[in-house]
N, C-alpha and C positions, 0 to 999 in steps of 0.2 A: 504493500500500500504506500503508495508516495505522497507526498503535502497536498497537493493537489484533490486528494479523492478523498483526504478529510478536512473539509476546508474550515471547521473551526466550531468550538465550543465554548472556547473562553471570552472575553473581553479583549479589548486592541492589546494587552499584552500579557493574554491569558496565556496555558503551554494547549497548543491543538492534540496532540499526540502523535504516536509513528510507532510503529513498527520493530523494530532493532530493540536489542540489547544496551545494556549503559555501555558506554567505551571509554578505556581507558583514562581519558581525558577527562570523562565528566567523572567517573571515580576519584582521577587525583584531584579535580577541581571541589566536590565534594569532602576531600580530606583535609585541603587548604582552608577552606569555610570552618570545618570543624575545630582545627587550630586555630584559626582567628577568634571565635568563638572562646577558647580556653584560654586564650590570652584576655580576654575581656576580662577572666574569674581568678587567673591565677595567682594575682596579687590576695587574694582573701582564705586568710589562712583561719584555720579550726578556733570557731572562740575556743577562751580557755575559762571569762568570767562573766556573769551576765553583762557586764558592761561591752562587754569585747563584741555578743550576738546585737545586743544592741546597735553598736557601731557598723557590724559588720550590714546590718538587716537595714540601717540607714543607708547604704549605698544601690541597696535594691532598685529605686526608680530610675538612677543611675545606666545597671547594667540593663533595667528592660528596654527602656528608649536605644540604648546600642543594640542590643539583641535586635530589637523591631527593624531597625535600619539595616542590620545587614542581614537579614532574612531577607526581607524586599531584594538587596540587590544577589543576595542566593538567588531567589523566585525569577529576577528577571536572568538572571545566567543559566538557571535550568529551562525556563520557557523557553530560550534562543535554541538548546541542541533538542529540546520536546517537536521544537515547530520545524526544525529543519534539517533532515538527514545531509551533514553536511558539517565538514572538518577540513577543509581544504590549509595550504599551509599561512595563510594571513587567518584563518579563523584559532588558528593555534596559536601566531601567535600572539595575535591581539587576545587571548583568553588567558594563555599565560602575563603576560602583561598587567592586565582587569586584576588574575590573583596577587601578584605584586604590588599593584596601587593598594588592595583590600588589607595585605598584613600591615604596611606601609602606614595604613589610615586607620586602625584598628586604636592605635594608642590617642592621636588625636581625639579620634572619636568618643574612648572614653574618657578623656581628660576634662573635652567640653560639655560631656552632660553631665561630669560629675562637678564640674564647674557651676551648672546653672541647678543643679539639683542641693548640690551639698557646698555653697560656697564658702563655707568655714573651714571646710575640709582642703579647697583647693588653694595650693598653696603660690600667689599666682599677684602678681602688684597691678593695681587699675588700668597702668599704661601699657599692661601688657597682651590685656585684654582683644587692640586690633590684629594682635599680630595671630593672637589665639586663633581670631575668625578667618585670617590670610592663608595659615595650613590648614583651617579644617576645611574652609569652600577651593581652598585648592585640589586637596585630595578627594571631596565632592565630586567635584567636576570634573577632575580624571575619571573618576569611576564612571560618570553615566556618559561621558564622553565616550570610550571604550566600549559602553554597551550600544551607543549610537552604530560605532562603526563597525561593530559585528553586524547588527541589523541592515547596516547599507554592505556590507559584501554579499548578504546573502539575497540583496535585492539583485544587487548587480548579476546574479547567477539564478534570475528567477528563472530565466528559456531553459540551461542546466536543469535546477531544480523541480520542473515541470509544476510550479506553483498555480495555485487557481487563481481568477481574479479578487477574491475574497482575499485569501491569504498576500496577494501582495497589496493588495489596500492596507490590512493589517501592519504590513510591514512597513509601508510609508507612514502609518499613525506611530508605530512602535519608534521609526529613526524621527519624528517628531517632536513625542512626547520625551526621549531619551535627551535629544538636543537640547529644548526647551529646559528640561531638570536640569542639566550642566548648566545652562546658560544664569539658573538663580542661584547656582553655585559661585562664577563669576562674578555677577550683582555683587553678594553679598560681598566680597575682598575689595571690589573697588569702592562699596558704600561701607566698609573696615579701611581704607585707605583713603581714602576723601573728607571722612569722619568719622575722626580719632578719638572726638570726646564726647562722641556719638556711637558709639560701636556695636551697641546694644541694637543698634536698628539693623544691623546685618543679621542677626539672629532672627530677625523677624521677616525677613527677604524668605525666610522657606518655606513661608505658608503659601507661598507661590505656586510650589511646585503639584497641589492639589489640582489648580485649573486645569494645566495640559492634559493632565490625566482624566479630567469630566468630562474635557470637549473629544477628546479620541474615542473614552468608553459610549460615549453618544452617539459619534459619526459610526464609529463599527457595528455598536447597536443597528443604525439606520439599514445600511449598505446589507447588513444580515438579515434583513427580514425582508427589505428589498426583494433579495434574490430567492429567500423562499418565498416568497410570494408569486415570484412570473413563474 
């Protein structure tokens, strides 16, 4: 069964399904995720006194907010080899890459929610706060950047791929929506470097990234029902 002959069940960047086995690639890419993951927690060592669970059990909101965030970008790395039989050598290694930016962005990542979650805890001077936002929408923006351009190689190989017109609609909402996410990755470093004694408004640049995601689940919505409809 090729892409084409299941043209889709999920949302503009839900996984369609296929056929195949997991491959090698998404096994190591799956063990990479897992380590990242354990790098979130390994700093939290065994209370010893109720104070200790206490403290430990206050970084909790901390680690879900990372957790969530990089599930998502699991989700959208497994949706990409779900929706397309297809490993060609820029898909490798722009994936490998994607994994590199992800251990790369793992420490950031939890530095700044545990910044906005526990800021007693983080140990971190006000003026240093722009520069906080400058790595974390950097490594942001690498990451959905890299998912972008998975998703536009595998357009560029849709005749290859024998994609349906569904699925490569999909695939123009998905290099869309990925662009778009980077692009308030971006936002937020240059409104973190524009305004320094402002900074706190780059953190709010990422409620952004909900729109691209509405208006894609919408159009794919349409274009789906569209077609079962004639």
């Amino acid at each position: 069964m090729t892409s084409s002959e299941n043209p889709g069940r999920g949302g503009a960047l839900g996984a369609i399904g296929r056929h195949r086995d997991v491959s090698r690639l998404e096994g190591f890419s799956d063990a990479v995720f897992g380590f990242a993951v354990t790098l979130l927690v390994v700093s939290l060592a065994v209370p010893r006194t109720f104070d200790d669970l206490v403290t430990s059990l206050s970084g909790v909101p901390a680690f879900a907010a990372s957790f969530a965030l990089l599930a998502y970008i699991w989700y959208a790395q497994y949706a990409f080899f779900r929706n397309y039989d297809f490993e060609d050598a820029w898909v490798v290694i722009l994936n490998l890459v994607l994994l590199f930016v992800v251990l790369v962005y793992v420490y950031p990542l939890k530095f700044l929610y545990a910044a906005v979650f526990n800021p007693s805890q983080a140990a971190m001077r006000p003026e240093q706060t722009p520069l906080l936002f400058v790595i974390y929408g950097v490594g942001f923006a690498s990451v959905f950047a890299l998912l972008m351009l998975l998703y536009v190689r595998a357009y560029r190989a849709r005749v290859t791929l024998n994609l349906s017109p569904l699925v490569i609609y999909q695939t123009r909402a998905a290099i869309w929506v990925y662009a778009t996410t980077a692009a308030v990755g971006i936002l937020s470093v240059v409104i973190a470097l524009l305004l320094p004694e402002q900074a706190g408004l780059a953190g709010f640049a990422y409620f952004l990234i909900a729109v691209p995601s509405a208006v894609a689940g919408t159009l794919v919505g349409r274009r789906r029902r569209a077609i079962r409809d004639t």
